[in-house]
C-alpha positions in Angstrom: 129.4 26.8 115.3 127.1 29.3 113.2 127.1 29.7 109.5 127.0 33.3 108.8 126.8 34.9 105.5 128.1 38.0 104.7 127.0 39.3 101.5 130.4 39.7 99.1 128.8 41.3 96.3 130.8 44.7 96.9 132.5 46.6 99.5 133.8 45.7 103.1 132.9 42.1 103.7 136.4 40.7 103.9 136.9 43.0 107.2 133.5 41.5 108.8 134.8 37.1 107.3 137.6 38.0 109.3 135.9 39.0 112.5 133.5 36.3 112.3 136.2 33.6 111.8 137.9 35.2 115.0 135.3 34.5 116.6 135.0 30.6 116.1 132.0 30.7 113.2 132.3 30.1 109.9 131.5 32.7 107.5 130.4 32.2 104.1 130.6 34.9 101.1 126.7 35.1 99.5 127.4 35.7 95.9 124.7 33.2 95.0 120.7 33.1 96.0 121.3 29.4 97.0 123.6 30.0 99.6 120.8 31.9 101.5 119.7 29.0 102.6 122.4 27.5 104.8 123.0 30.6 107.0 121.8 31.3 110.4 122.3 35.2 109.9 123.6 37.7 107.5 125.7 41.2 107.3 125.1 43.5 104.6 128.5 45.2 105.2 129.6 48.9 103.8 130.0 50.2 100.4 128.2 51.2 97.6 124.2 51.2 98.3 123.3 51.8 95.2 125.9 49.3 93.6 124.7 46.9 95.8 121.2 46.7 95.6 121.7 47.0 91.6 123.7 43.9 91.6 121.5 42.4 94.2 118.8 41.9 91.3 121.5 41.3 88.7 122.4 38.1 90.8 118.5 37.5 91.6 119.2 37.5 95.4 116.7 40.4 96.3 113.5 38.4 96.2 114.7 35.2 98.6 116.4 37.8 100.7 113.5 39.8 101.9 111.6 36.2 102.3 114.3 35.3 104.6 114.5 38.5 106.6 110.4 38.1 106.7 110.9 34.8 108.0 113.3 35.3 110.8 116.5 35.3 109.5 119.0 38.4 111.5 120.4 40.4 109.3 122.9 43.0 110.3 123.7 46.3 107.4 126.6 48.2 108.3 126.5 51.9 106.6 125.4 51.2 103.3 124.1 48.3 104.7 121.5 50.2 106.6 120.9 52.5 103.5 119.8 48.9 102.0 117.6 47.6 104.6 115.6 51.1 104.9 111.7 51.2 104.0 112.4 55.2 103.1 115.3 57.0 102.2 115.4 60.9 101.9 115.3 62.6 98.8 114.7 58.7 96.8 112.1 56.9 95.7 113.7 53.8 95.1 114.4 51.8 98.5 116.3 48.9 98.0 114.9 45.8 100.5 112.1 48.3 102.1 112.3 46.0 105.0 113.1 47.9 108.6 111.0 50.6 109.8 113.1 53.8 109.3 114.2 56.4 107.2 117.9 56.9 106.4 119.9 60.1 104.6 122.6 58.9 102.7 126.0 60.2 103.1 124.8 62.6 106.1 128.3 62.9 107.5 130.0 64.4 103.9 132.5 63.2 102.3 135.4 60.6 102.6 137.6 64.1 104.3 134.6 64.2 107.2 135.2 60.6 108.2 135.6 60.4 111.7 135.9 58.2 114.4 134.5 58.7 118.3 134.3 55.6 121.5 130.5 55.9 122.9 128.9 53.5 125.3 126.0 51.7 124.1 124.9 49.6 127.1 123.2 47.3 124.8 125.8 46.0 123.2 128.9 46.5 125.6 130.0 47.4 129.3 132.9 49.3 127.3 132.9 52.3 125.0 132.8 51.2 121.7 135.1 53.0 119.1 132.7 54.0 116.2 134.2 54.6 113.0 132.1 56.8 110.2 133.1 56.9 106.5 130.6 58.8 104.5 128.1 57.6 107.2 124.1 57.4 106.7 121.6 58.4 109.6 118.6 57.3 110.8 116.2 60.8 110.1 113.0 58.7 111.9 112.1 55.6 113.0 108.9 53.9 113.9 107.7 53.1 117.5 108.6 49.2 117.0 112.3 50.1 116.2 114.7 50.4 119.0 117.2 53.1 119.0 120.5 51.8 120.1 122.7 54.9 120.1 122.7 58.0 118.8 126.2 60.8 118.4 125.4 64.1 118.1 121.6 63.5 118.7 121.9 61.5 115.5 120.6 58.0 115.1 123.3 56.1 114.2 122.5 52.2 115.5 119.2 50.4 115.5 117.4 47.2 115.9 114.0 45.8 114.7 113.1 42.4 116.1 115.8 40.5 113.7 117.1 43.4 111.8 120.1 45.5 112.8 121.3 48.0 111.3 124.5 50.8 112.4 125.7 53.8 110.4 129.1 53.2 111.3 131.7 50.2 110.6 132.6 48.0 113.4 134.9 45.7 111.3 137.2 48.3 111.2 138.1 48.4 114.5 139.5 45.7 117.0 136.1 45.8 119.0 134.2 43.1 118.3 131.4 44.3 120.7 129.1 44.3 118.1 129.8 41.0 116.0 129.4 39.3 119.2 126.0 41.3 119.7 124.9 40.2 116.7 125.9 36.5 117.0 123.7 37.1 120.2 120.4 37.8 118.2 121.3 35.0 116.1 121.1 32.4 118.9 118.2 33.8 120.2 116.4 32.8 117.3 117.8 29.8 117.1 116.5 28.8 121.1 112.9 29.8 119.6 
């Protein structure tokens, strides 16, 4: 059984506990910096980007987090959790972990009235489309060479990976799929075999 964290400072995280529970882990809210270190991966679920990553240095768990990530640990952001992981964002100069190779525009979709949801197949991750629900969505404006594009909607970037890092505009915890939970789960056993 794997211990995965899924950081419950703000937003979505009870959606992705119950997903991971589902599917026979345990998963433990990171409120604290000390908890960092009994997970074998992490999800930086939807919400408020900027919220978040202002109350990740209010609870000091910025710092250890990037060691982590830099050390191996998978971390999956989901929507604002890929606004979080970025190196660049457009129109800010103020990333918040600067730690995967890409450049995201926030909110690229609109507003909470231009949410949408579509099924794509992302042969990565499943044999079945995969219903991908967007709320206020980021993109993915560039990536570097090293960063593999997972899918894209509308010639949009909208799912990536970076050796341990993941990242996906969209929300899968708000769907029945679990396609990409269990992806995740995937990268972290592979480190684990390592």
């Amino acid at each position: 059984m794997l211990k995965i964290g899924v950081l419950a400072l703000q937003g979505a995280f009870k959606e992705h506990i119950e997903i991971i529970q589902k599917l026979g882990h345990q998963a433990i809210e990171i409120k604290t910096c000390d908890t960092l270190d009994i997970i074998d991966g992490l999800i930086l679920p939807g919400g408020e980007s900027t919220t978040i990553g202002k109350l990740l240095v209010d609870y000091k768990i910025r710092e250890t987090l990037i060691e982590q990530v830099e050390n191996g640990l998978p971390i999956w952001g989901t929507c604002a959790g890929m606004i979080l992981l970025a190196k660049q964002l457009n129109g800010d100069n103020f990333p918040h972990l600067k730690l995967m190779s890409i450049k995201v525009a926030r909110n690229a979709y609109g507003r909470q009235l231009d949410s949408f949801v579509i099924e794509k197949l992302i042969p990565e991750v499943s044999e079945n489309p995969i219903p991908l629900v967007f709320i206020r969505a980021p993109l993915v404006i560039s990536a570097e060479n090293n960063v593999k594009i997972l899918a894209k909607v509308r010639e949009d970037i909208v799912a990536v990976r970076e050796n341990n890092m993941l990242a996906t505009s969209f929300h899968p915890e708000l769907t029945n799929d679990t396609s990409f939970h269990q992806y995740f789960i995937g990268m972290i056993k592979e480190r684990k075999i390592l």
